[in-house]
DRENSE-89393 format. One record per residue (C-alpha): residue in one letter; residue number from 1; chain; z negated, x, y. Coordinates in Angstrom, 1 decimal, padded with zeros to 4 digits. Each point is the difference from the previous one (the first is absolute). Layout:
<recs>
[rec A NUM A [Z X Y]]
...
</recs>
This chain:
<recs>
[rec X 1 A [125.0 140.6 -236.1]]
[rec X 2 A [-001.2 -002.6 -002.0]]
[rec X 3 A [002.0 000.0 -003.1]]
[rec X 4 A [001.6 -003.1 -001.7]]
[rec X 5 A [-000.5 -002.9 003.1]]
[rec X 6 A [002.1 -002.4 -002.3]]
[rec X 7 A [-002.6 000.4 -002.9]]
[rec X 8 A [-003.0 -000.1 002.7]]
[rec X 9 A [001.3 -003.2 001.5]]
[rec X 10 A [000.2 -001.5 -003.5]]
[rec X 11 A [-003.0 000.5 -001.6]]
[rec X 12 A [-001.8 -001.3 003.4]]
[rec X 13 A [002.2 -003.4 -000.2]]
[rec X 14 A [-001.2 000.5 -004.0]]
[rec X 15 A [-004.1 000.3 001.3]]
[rec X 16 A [000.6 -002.8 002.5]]
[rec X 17 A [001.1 -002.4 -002.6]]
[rec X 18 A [-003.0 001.8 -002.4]]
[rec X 19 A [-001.7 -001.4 002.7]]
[rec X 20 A [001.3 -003.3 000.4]]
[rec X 21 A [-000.3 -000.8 -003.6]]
[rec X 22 A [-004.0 001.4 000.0]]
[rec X 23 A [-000.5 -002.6 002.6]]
[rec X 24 A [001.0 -003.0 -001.5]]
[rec X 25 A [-001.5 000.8 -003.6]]
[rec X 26 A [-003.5 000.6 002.1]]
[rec X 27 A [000.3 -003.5 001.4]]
[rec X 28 A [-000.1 -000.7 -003.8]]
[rec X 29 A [-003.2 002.0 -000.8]]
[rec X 30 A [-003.3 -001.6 000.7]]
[rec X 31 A [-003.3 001.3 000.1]]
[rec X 32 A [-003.8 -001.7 000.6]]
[rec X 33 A [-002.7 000.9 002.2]]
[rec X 34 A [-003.2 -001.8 -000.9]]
[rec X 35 A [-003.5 -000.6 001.8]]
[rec X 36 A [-003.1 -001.1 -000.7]]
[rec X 37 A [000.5 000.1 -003.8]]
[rec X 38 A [003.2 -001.9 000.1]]
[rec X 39 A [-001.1 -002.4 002.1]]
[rec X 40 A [002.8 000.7 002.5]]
[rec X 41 A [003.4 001.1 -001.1]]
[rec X 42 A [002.5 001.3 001.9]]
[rec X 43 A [004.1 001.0 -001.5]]
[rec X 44 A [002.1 001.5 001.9]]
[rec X 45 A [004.0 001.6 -001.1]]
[rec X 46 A [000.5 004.0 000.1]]
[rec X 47 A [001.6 -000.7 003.5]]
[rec X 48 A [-003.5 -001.3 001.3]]
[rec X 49 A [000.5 -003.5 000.4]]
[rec X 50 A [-002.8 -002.4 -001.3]]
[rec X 51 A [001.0 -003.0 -002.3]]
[rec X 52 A [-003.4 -001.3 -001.0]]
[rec X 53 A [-003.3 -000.5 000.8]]
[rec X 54 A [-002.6 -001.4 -001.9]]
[rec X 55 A [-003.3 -001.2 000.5]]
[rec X 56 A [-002.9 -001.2 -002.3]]
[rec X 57 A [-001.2 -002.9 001.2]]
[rec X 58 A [-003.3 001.0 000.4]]
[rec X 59 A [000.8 002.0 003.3]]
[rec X 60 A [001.6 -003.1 001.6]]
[rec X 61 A [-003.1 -000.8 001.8]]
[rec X 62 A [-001.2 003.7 001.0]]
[rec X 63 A [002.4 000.6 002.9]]
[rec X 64 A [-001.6 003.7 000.5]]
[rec X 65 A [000.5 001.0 -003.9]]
[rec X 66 A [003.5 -000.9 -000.6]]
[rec X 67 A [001.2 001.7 003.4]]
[rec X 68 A [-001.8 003.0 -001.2]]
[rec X 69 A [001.2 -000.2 -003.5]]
[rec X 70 A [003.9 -000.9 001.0]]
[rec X 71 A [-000.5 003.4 002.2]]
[rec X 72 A [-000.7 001.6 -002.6]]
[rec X 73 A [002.3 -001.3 -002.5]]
[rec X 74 A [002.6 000.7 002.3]]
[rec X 75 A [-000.6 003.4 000.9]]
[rec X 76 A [-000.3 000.6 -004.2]]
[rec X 77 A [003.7 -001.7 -000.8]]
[rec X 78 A [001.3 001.5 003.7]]
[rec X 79 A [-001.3 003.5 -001.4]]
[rec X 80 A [001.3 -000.5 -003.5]]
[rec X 81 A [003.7 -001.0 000.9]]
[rec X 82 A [000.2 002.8 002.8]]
[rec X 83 A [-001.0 002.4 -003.3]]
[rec X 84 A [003.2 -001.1 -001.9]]
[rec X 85 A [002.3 -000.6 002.6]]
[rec X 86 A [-000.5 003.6 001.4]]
[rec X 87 A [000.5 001.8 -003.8]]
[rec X 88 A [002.8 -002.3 -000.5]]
[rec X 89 A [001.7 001.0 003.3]]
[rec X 90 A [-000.8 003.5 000.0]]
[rec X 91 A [001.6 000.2 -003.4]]
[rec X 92 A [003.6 -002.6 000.8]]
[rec X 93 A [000.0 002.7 003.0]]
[rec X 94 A [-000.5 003.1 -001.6]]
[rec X 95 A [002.8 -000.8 -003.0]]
[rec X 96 A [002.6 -000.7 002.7]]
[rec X 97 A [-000.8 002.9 002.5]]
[rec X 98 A [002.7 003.2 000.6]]
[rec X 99 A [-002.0 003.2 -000.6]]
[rec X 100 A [-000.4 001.2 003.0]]
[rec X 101 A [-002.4 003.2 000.6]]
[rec X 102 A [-003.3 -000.8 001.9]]
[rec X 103 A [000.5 -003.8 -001.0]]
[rec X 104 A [-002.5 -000.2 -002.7]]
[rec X 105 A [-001.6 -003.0 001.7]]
[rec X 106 A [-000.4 -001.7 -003.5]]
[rec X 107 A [-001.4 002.7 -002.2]]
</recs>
């Protein structure tokens, strides 16, 4: 009914550990979102977790403009990473993935 199982089961152990390896090369990959002309920067890894903030020190007595800029920094490095990490999933899924008809989920 559905062909080769063996060959199935092996090239979804083969995705998962596409998968697996896109993962930890994401936490590797970092990308910037910036606000009020750089006055805020946020990194953050492929996998979405933030590893620096900076701040110009000319915001560090306007309470109100560096909550709105860190907001917006965020969202931009946040928005940025989910970009990457989606394409480079998508892709470690779709090289691993049986063909299996009506499964073109990553086309």
């Amino acid at each position: 009914m559905f062909g080769d199982m063996d060959g199935m089961m092996a090239k979804l152990k083969e995705a998962q550990a596409k998968i697996e390896e896109t993962k930890i090369r994401l936490s590797t990959v970092m990308v910037d979102g910036d606000a009020g002309n750089g006055m805020v920067v946020v990194t953050v890894t492929g996998n979405r977790e933030v590893k620096n903030i900076a701040i110009d020190n000319e915001l560090l007595g306007d309470k109100e403009a560096l909550e709105d800029y860190l907001i917006l920094a965020l969202n931009k490095a946040i928005e940025k990473a989910n970009q990457i990490n989606e394409a480079e999933m998508a892709a470690a899924a779709k090289g691993g993935l049986p063909d299996i008809p009506g499964m073109d989920m990553f086309k």
